[in-house]
N, CA, C and O atoms as a GROMACS GRO file, in nm:
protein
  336
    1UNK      N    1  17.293  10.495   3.731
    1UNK     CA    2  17.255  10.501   3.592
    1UNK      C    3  17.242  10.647   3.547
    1UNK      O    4  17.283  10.671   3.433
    2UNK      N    5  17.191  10.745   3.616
    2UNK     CA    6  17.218  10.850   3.604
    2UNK      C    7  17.317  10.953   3.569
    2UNK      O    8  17.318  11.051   3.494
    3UNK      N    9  17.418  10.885   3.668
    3UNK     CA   10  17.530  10.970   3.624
    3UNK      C   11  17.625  10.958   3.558
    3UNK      O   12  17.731  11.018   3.541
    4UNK      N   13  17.532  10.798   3.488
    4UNK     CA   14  17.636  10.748   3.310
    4UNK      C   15  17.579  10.788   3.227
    4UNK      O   16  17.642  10.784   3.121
    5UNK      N   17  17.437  10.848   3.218
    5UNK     CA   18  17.325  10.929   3.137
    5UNK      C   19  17.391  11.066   3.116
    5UNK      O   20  17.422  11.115   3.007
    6UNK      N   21  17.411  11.138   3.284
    6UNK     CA   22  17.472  11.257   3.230
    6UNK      C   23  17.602  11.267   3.158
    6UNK      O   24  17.633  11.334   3.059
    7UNK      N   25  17.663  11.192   3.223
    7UNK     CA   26  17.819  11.200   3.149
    7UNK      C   27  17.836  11.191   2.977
    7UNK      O   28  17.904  11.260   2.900
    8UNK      N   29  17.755  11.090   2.957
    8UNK     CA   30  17.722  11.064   2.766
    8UNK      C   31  17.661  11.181   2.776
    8UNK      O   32  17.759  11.256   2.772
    9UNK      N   33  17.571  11.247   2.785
    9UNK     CA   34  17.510  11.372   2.679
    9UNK      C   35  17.570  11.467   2.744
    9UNK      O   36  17.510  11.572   2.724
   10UNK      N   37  17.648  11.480   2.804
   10UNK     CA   38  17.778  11.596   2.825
   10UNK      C   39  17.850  11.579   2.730
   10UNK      O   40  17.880  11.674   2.657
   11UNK      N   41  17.896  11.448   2.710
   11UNK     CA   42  18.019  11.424   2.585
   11UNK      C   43  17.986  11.418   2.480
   11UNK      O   44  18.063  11.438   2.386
   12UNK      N   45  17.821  11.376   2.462
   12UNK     CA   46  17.733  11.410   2.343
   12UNK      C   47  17.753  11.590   2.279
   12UNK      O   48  17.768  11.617   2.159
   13UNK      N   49  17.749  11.654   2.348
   13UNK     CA   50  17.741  11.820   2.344
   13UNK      C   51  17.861  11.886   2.311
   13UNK      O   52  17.885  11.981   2.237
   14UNK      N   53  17.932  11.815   2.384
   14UNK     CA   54  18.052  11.908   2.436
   14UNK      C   55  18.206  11.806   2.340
   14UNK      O   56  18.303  11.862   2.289
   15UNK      N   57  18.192  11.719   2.339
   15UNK     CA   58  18.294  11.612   2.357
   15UNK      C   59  18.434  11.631   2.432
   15UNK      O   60  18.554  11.635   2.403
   16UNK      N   61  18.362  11.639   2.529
   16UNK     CA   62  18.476  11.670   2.653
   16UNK      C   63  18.380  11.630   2.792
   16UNK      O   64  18.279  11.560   2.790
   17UNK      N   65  18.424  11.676   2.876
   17UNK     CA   66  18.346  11.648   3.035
   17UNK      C   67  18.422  11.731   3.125
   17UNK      O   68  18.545  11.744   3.132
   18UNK      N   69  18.315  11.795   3.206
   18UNK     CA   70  18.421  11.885   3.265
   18UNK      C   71  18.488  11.840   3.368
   18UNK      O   72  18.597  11.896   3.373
   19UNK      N   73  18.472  11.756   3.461
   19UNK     CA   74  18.596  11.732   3.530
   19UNK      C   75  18.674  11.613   3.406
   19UNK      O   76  18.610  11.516   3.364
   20UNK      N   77  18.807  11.639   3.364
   20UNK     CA   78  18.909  11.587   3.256
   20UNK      C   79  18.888  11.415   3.377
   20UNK      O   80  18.893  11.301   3.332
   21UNK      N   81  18.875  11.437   3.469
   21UNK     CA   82  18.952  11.229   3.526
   21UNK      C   83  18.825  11.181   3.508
   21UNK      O   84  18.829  11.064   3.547
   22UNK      N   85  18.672  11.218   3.457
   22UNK     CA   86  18.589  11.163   3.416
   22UNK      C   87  18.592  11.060   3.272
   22UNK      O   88  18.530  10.954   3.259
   23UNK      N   89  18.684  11.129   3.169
   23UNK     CA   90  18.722  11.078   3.046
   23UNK      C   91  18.861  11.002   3.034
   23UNK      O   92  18.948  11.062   3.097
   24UNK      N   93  18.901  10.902   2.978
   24UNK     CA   94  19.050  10.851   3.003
   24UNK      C   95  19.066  10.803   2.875
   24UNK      O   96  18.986  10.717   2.839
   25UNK      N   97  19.178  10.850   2.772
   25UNK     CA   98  19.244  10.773   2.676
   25UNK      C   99  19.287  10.671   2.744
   25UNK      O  100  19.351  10.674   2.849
   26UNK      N  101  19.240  10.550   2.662
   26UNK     CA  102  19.297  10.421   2.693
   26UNK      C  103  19.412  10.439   2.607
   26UNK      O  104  19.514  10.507   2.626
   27UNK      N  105  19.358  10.326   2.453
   27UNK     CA  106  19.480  10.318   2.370
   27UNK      C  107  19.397  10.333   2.247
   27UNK      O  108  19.274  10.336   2.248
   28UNK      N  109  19.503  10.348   2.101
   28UNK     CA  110  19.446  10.259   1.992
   28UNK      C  111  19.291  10.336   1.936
   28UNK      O  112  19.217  10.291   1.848
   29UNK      N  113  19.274  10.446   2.004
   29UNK     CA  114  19.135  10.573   1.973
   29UNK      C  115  19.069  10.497   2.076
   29UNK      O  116  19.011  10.594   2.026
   30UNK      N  117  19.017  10.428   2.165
   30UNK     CA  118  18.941  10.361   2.234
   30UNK      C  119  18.976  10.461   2.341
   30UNK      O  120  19.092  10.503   2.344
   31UNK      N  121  18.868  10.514   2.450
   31UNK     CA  122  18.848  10.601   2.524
   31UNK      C  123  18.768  10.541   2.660
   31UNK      O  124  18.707  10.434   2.654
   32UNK      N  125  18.775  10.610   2.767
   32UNK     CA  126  18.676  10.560   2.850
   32UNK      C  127  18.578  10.666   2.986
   32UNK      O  128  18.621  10.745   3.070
   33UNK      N  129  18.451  10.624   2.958
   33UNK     CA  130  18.409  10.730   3.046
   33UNK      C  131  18.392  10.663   3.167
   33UNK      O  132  18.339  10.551   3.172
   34UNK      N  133  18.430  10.721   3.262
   34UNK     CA  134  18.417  10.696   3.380
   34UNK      C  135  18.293  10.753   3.513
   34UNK      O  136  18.274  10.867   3.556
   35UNK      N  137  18.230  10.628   3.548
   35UNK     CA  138  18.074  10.746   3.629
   35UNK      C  139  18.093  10.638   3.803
   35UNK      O  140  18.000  10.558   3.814
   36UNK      N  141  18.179  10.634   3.902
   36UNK     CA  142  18.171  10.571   3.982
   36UNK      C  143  18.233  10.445   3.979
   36UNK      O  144  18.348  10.475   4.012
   37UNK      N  145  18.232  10.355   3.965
   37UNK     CA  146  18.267  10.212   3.968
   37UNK      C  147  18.255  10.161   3.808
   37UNK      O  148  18.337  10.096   3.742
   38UNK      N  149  18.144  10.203   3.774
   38UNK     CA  150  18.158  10.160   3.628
   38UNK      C  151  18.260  10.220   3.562
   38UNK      O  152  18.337  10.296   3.620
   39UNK      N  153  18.268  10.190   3.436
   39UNK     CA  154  18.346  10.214   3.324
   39UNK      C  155  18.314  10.194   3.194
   39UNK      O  156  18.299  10.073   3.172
   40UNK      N  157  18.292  10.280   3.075
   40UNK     CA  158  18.272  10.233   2.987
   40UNK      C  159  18.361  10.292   2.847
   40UNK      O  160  18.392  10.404   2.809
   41UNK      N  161  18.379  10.175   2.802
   41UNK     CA  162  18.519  10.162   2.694
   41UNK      C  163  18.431  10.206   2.580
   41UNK      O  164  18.315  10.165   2.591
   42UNK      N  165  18.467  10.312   2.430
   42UNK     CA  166  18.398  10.372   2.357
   42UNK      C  167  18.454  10.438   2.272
   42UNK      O  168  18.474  10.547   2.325
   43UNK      N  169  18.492  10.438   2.172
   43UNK     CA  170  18.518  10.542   2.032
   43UNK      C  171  18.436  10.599   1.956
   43UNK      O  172  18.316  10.582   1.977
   44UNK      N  173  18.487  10.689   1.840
   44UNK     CA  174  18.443  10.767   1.782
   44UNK      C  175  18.397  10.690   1.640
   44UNK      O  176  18.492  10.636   1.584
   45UNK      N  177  18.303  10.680   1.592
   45UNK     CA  178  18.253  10.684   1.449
   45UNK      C  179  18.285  10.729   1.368
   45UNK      O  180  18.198  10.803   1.324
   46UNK      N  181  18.419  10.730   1.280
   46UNK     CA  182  18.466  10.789   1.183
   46UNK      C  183  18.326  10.850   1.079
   46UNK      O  184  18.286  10.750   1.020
   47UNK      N  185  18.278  10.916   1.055
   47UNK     CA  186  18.249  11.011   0.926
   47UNK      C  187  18.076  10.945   0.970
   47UNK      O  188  18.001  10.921   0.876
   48UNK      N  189  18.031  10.922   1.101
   48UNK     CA  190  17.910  10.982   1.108
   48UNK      C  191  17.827  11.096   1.125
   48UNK      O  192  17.849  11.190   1.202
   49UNK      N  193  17.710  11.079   1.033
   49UNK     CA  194  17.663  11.223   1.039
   49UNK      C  195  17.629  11.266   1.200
   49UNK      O  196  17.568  11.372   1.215
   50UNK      N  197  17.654  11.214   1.282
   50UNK     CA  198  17.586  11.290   1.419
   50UNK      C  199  17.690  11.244   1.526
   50UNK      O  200  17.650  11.194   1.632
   51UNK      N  201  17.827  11.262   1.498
   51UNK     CA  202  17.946  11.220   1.609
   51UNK      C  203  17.916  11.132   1.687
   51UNK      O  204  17.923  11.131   1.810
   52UNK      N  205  17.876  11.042   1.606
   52UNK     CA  206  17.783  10.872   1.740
   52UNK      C  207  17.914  10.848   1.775
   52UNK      O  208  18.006  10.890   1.705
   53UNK      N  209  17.931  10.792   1.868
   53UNK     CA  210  18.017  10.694   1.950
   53UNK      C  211  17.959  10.588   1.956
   53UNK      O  212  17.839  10.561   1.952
   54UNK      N  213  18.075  10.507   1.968
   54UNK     CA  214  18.010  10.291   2.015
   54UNK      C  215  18.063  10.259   2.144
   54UNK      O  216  18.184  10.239   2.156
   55UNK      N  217  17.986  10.252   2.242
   55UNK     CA  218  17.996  10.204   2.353
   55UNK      C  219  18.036  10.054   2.352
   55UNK      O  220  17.933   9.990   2.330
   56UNK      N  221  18.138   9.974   2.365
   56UNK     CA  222  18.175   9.869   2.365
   56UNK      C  223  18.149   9.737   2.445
   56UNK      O  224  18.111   9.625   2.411
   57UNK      N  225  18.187   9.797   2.573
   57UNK     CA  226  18.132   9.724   2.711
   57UNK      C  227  18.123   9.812   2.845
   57UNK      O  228  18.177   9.922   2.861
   58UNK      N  229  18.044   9.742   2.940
   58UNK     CA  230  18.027   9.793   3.025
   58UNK      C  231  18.128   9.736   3.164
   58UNK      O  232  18.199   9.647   3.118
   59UNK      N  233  18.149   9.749   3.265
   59UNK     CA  234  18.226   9.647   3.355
   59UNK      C  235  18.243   9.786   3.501
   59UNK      O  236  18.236   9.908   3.491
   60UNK      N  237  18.268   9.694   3.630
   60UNK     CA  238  18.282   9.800   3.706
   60UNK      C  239  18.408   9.724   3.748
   60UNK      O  240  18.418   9.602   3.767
   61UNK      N  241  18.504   9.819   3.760
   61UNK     CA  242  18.618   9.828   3.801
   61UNK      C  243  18.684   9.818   3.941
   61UNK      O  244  18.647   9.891   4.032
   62UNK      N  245  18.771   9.739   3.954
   62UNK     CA  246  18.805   9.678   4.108
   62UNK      C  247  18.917   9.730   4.126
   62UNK      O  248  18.957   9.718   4.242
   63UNK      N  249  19.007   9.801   4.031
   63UNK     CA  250  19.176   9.767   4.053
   63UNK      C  251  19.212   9.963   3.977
   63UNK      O  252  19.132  10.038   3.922
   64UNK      N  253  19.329   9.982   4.001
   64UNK     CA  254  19.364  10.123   3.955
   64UNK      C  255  19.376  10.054   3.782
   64UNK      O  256  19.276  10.034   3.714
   65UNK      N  257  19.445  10.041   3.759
   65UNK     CA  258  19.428  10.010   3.612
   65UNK      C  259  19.307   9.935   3.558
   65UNK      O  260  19.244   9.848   3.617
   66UNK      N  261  19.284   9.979   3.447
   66UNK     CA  262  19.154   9.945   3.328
   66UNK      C  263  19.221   9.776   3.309
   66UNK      O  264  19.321   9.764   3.238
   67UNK      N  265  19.165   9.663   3.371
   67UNK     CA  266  19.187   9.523   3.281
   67UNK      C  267  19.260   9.567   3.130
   67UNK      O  268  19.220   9.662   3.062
   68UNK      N  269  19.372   9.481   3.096
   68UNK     CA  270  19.393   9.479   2.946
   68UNK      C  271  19.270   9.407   2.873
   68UNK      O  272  19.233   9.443   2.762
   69UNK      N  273  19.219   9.319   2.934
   69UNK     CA  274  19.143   9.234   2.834
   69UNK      C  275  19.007   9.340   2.816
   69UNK      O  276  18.986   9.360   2.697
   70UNK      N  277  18.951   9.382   2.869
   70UNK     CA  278  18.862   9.512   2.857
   70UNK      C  279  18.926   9.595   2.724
   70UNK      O  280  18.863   9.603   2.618
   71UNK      N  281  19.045   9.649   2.742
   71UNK     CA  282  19.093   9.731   2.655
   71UNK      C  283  19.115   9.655   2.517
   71UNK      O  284  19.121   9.735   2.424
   72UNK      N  285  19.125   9.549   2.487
   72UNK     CA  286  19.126   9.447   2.428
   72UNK      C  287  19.053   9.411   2.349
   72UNK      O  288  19.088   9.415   2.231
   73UNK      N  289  18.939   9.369   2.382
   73UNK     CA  290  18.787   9.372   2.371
   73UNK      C  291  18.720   9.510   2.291
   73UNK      O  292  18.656   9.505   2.186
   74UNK      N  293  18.745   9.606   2.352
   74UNK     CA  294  18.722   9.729   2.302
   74UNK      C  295  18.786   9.762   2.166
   74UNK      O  296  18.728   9.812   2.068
   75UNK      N  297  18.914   9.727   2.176
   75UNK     CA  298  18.976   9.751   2.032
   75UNK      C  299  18.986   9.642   1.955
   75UNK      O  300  19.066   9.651   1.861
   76UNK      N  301  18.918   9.529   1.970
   76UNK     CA  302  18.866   9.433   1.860
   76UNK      C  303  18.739   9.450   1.809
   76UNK      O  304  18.712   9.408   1.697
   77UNK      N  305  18.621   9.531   1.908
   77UNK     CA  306  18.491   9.591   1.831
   77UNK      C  307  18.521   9.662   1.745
   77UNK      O  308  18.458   9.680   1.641
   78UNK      N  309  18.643   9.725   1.781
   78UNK     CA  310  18.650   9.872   1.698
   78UNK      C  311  18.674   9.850   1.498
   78UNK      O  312  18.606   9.876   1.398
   79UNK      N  313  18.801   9.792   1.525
   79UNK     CA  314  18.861   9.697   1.441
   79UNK      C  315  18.742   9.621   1.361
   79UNK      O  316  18.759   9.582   1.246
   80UNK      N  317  18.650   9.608   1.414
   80UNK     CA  318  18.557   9.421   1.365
   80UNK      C  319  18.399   9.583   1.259
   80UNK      O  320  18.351   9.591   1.146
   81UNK      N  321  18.388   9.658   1.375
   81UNK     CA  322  18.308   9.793   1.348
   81UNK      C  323  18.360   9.876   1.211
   81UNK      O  324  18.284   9.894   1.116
   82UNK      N  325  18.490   9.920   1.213
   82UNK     CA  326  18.579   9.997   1.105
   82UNK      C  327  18.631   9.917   0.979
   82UNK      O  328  18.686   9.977   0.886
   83UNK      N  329  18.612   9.781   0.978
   83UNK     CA  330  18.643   9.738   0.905
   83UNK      C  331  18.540   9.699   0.788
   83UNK      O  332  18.565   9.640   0.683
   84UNK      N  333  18.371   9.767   0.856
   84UNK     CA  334  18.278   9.741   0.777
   84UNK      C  335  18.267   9.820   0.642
   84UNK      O  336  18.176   9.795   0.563
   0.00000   0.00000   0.00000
């Protein structure tokens, strides 16, 4: 849990992370930070005052590729979020 704490307020600060295979463009603006086994799928907040991001889901990862349905999922919050 920690080192999904640090990773967000690194990307909180910085919006970057310094090792680059910590962060992964998925697709579609949907992004993903990576802290160990977990994974978490997340975009940007168009025209908030404080560069929030929406964390979408959480999931720990078994396989070299990100599930589509994860990526999926992620870009139907986004979509369901942006369309407000």
């Amino acid at each position: 849990m920690a080192d999904i704490l640090v990773r967000l307020e690194r990307y909180a600060v910085t919006g970057t992370l310094a090792v680059p295979r910590e962060l992964n463009d998925l697709r579609d603006g949907i992004r993903e930070i990576k802290a160990g086994d977990v994974r978490l799928p997340f975009f940007d907040v168009p025209g908030s005052i404080a560069n929030a991001i929406r964390l979408t889901s959480g999931f720990f990862k078994s396989s070299w590729k990100t599930p589509r349905k994860h990526i999926d999922e992620a870009i139907w919050v986004r979509r369901e979020d942006l369309a407000l």
